[in-house]
C-alpha positions in Angstrom: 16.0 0.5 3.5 18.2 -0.6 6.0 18.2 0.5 9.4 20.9 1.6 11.4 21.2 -1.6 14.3 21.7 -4.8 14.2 19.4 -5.5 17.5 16.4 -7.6 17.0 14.5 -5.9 19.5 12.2 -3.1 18.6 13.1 0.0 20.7 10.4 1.9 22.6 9.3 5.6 21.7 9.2 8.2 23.8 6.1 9.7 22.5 2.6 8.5 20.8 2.1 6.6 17.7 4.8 8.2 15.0 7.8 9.8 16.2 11.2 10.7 15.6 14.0 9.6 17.6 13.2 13.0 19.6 9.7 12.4 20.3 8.6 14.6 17.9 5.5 13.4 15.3 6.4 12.7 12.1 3.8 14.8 10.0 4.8 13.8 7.1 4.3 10.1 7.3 0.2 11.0 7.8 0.8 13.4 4.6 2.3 10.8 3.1 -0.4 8.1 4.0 -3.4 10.8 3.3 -1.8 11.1 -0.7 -2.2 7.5 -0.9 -5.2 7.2 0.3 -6.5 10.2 -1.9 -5.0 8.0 -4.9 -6.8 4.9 -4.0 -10.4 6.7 -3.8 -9.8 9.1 -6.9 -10.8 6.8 -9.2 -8.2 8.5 -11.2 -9.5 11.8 -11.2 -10.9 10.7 -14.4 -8.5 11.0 -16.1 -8.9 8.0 -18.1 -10.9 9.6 -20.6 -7.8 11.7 -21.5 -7.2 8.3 -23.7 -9.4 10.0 -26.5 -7.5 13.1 -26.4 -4.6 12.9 -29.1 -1.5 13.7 -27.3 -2.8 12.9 -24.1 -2.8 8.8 -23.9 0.0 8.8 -22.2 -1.3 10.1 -19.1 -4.5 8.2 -19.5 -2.4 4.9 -19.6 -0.7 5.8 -15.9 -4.2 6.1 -14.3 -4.8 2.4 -15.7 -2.8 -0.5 -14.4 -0.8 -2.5 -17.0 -2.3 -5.0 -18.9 0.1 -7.7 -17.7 4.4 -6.8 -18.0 5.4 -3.6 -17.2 4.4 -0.8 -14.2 2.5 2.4 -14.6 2.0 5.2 -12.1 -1.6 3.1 -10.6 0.6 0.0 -10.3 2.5 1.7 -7.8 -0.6 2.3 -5.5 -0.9 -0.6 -3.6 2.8 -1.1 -3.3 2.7 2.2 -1.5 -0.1 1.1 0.8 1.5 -1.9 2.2 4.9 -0.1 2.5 3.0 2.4 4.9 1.6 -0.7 6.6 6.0 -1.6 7.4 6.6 1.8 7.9 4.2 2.7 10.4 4.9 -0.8 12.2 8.5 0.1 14.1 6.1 2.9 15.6 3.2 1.3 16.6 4.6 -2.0 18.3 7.5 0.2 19.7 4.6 2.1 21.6 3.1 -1.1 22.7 6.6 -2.3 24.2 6.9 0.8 25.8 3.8 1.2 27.0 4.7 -2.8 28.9 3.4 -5.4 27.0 4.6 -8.0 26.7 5.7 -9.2 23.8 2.9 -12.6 23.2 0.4 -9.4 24.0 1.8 -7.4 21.2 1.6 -10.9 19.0 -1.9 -11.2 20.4 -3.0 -8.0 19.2 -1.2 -8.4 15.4 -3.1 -11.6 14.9 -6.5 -9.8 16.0 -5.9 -6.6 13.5 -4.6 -9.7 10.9 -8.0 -11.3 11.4 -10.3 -8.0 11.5 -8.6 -7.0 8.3 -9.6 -10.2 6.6 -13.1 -9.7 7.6 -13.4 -6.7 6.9 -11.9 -7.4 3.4 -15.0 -9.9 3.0 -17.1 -7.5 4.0 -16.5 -5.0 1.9 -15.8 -7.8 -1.6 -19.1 -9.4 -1.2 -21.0 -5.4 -0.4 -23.9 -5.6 -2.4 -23.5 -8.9 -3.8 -26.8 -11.2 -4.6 -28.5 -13.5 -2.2 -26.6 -16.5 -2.2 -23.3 -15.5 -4.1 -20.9 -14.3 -1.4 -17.4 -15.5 -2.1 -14.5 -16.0 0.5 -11.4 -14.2 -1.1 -7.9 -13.5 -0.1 -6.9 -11.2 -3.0 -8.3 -7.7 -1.4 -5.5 -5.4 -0.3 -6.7 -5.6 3.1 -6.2 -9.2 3.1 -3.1 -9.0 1.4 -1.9 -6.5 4.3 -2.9 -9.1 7.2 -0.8 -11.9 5.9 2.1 -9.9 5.1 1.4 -7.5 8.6 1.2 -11.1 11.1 4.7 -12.3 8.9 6.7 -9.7 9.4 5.5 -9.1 13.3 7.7 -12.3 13.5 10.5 -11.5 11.1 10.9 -7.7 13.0 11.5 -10.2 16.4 15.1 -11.4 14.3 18.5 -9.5 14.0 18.8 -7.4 11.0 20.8 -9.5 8.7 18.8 -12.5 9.2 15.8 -10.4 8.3 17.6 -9.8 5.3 18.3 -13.7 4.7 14.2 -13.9 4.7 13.6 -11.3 2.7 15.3 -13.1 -0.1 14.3 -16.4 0.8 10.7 -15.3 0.5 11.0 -13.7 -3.0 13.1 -16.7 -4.1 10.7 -19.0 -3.1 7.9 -17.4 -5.2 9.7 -17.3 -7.9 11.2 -20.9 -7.6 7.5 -22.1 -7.2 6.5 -20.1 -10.9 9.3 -21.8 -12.5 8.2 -25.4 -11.1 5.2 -25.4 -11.9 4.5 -23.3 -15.3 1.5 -22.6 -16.7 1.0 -23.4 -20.5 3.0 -20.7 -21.9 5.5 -20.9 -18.9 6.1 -19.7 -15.3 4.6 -16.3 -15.6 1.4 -17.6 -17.8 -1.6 -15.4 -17.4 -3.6 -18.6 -16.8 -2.6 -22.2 -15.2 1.0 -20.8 -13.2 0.9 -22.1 -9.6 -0.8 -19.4 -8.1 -4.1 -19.5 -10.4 -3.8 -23.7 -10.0 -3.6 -23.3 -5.6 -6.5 -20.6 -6.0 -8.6 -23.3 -8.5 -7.8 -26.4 -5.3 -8.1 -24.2 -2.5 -11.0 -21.5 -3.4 -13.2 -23.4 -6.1 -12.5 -20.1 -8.2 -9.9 -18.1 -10.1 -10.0 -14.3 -8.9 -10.6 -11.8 -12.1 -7.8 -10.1 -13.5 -5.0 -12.6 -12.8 -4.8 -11.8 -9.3 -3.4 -14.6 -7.3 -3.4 -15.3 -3.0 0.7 -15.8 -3.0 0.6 -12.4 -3.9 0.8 -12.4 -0.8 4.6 -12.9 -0.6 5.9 -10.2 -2.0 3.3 -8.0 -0.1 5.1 -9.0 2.8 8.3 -7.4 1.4 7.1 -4.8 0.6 5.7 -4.9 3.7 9.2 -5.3 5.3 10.5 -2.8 2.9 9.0 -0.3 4.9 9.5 -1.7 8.8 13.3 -0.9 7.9 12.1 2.7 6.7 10.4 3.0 9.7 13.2 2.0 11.7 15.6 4.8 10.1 13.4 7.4 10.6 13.3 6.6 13.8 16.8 6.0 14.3 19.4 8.3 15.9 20.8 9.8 12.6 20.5 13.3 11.0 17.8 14.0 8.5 20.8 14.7 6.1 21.6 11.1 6.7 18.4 9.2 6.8 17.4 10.6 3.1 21.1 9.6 1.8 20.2 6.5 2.8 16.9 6.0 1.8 18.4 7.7 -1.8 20.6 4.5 -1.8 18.0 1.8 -1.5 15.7 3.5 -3.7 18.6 3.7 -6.1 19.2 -0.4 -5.3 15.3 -1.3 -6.0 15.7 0.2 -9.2 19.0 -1.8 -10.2 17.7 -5.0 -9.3 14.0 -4.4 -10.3 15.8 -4.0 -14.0 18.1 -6.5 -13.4 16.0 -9.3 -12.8 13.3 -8.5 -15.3 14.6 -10.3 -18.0 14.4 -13.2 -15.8 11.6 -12.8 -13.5 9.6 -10.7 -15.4 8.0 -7.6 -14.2 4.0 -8.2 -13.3 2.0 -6.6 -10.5 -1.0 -9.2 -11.0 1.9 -11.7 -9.6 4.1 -9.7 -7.2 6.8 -11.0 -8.8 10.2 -10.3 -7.0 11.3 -7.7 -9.8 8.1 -5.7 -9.4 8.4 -5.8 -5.8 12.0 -4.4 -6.0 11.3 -1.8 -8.6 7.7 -0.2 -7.1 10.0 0.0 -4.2 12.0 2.5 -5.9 9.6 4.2 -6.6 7.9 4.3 -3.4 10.7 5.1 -1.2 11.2 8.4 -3.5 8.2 9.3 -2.7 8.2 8.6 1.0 12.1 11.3 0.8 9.8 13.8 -1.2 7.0 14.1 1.6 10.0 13.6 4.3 12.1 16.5 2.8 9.6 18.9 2.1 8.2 18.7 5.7 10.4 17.4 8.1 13.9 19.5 6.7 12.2 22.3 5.0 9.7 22.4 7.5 6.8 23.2 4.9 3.7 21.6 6.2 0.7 23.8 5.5 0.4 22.6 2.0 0.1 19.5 3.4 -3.2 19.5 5.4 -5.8 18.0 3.0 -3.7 15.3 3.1 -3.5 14.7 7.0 -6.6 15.1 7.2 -7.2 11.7 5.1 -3.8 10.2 6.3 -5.4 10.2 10.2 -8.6 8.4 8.8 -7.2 6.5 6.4 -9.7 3.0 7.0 -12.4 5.0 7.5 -12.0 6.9 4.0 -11.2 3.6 2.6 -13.8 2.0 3.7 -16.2 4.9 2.1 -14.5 3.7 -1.1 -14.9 -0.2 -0.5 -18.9 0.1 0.0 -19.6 2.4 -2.9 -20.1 5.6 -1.4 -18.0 6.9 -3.9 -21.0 6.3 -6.5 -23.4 7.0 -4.7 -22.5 10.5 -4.4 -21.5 11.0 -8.0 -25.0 10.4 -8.6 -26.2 12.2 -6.2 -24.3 14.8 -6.9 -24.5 14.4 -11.0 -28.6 15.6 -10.4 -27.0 19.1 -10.0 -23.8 19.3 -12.2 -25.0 17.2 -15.1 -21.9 15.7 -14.8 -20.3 18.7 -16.7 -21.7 17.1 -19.6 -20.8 21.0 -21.6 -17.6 19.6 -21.5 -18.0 16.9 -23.4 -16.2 13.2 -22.1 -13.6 15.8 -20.1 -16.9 16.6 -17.7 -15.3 12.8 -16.2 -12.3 14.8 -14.5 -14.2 18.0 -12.7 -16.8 15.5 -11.7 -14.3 13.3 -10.0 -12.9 16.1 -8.4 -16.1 16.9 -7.0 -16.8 13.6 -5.3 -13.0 13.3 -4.3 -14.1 17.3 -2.3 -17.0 15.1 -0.7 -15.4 12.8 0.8 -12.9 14.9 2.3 -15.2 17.0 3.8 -16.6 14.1 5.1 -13.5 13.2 6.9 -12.6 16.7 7.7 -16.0 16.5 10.0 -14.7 13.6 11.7 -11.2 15.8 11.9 -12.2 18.8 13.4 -14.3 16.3 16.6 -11.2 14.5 16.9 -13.0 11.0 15.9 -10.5 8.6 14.1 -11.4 5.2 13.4 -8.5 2.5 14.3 -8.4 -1.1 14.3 
């Protein structure tokens, strides 16, 4: 995940928003965006009720997040998200810098996307909620992103290896504040660690599921994780190059992801450091898959359903967040009966159908050109 310079300076693009070293757009970082997007509206396809179908459980338990240790295929969502957050950041300020601001303007403008996200994230938490019970949260992914997106705007402005030293420092420090302050059944308890305790002081409330704020931490790594992709793709070396690279670190996240398990155990609900290494494994094979396929083999028409989400990515998120989602699966359920012939499997073409509804509903917005930014 390293890039290829030591300069703390991002360098300017030639061309608009993400490009290659050569000016050319990188398709398939929107493909890659627009599959993770599709994954975090799917609702799994359904395919959770493949958990009553002997011999299937196994791919039922990969569209459901693990119940505490351990990572399945939906863990690795959000992880993905915020690493397209980093890797689309070396692009986006680099145009900004090019384009003559100044760098407190391009500080100026971080800190307002960091503060619409949050709002938005409120927005979208307390959609629908009763008169008189909105809650303030910091757990959303949105949030997440805007803490981790304002740090690493300031960590991008060092020189490689100290970006490196703060890397470390940050997942060292969340895991030397677990182990300082343990919950009853020690530094990773479910209940009463340090993160559930700060949330209890600072919010009134515990968030459901485990979730803690300082998750925040190693989102920011992640985070980071992918500014140093972004800066190798962007970087002066071959294709051949950039994916031995990128083979390497994801080959390195796996290592230590397993290697520090035994000792910093492996739960998404925390963000601890050896989920944070080992979703990055993960992720970064995906990001050489999508890189491969289109930017070497040049095969890029498979990949239109996804670009077409990837260049409205908030906008079909934001379908998701308000419950549009459901609302068209009922709507839409008055005509198929939600393949109710099929017994609990009618779940999966049913999901299929709604996931069809709202791409078409950003491939209006496609074909007039309108993409939502913030």
């Amino acid at each position: 995940m390293a890039p290829s310079t030591e300069q703390s300076t991002i360098p300017a693009p030639r061309a608009a928003h993400q490009e290659d070293v050569k000016g050319a757009r990188l398709v398939s970082l929107d493909a890659y965006r627009g599959f993770i997007m599709l994954l975090l509206v799917s609702g799994g396809f359904g395919l959770g009720v493949l958990q009553t179908v002997p011999g299937w459980e196994w791919l039922a338990a990969q569209v459901e997040h693990a119940a505490w240790e351990g990572c399945t295929f939906w863990d690795l969502i959000q992880p993905a998200f915020t690493f397209m957050v980093g890797l689309a950041m070396p692009f986006s300020l680099g145009r900004r810098l090019a384009a003559g601001a100044t760098p407190v303007q391009v500080f100026r403008h971080v800190a307002w996307r960091a503060l619409v996200l949050v709002v938005l994230s409120n927005i979208y938490s307390n959609w629908g909620a009763a008169s008189g019970h909105l809650r303030f949260q910091l757990i959303n992914v949105l949030c997440q992103i805007a803490f981790g997106y304002l740090l690493c705007a300031f960590v991008l402005r060092l020189r490689f290896s100290l970006q490196t030293v703060v890397a470390a420092a940050l997942l060292a420090g969340h895991w030397a504040l677990f182990a300082a302050f343990p919950g009853p059944e020690g530094p990773w308890s479910r209940t009463g660690n340090i993160g559930s305790a700060l949330d209890l002081h600072l919010l009134g409330y515990n968030y459901s599921g485990y979730y803690t704020t300082i998750n925040f931490i190693g989102n920011a790594v992640t985070i980071l994780f992918g500014c140093w992709a972004g800066l190798l793709l962007r970087g002066g070396r071959s294709a051949a190059g950039k994916l031995r690279i990128l083979g390497a670190c994801a080959a390195s996240a796996f290592v230590l992801g397993l290697a520090l398990q035994p000792f910093n155990p492996m739960v998404k609900r925390l963000w601890t450091a050896s989920f944070t290494f080992f979703s990055a494994g993960w992720v970064i094979l995906m990001l050489m898959a999508f890189y491969w396929v289109i930017e070497v083999r040049h095969f890029k028409r498979w990949a239109f359903p996804f670009l077409v989400l990837g260049m409205n990515s908030i906008f079909v998120y934001s379908l998701g967040q308000i419950g549009i989602s459901g609302w068209l699966n009922r709507g839409l359920a008055g005509f198929t009966g939600n393949f109710s012939f099929l017994g609990p499997l009618g779940a999966i073409p049913q999901h299929l159908l709604v996931l069809a509804g709202l791409w078409y509903l950003c491939y209006w917005l496609y074909q007039r050109r309108i993409f939502f930014r913030i």
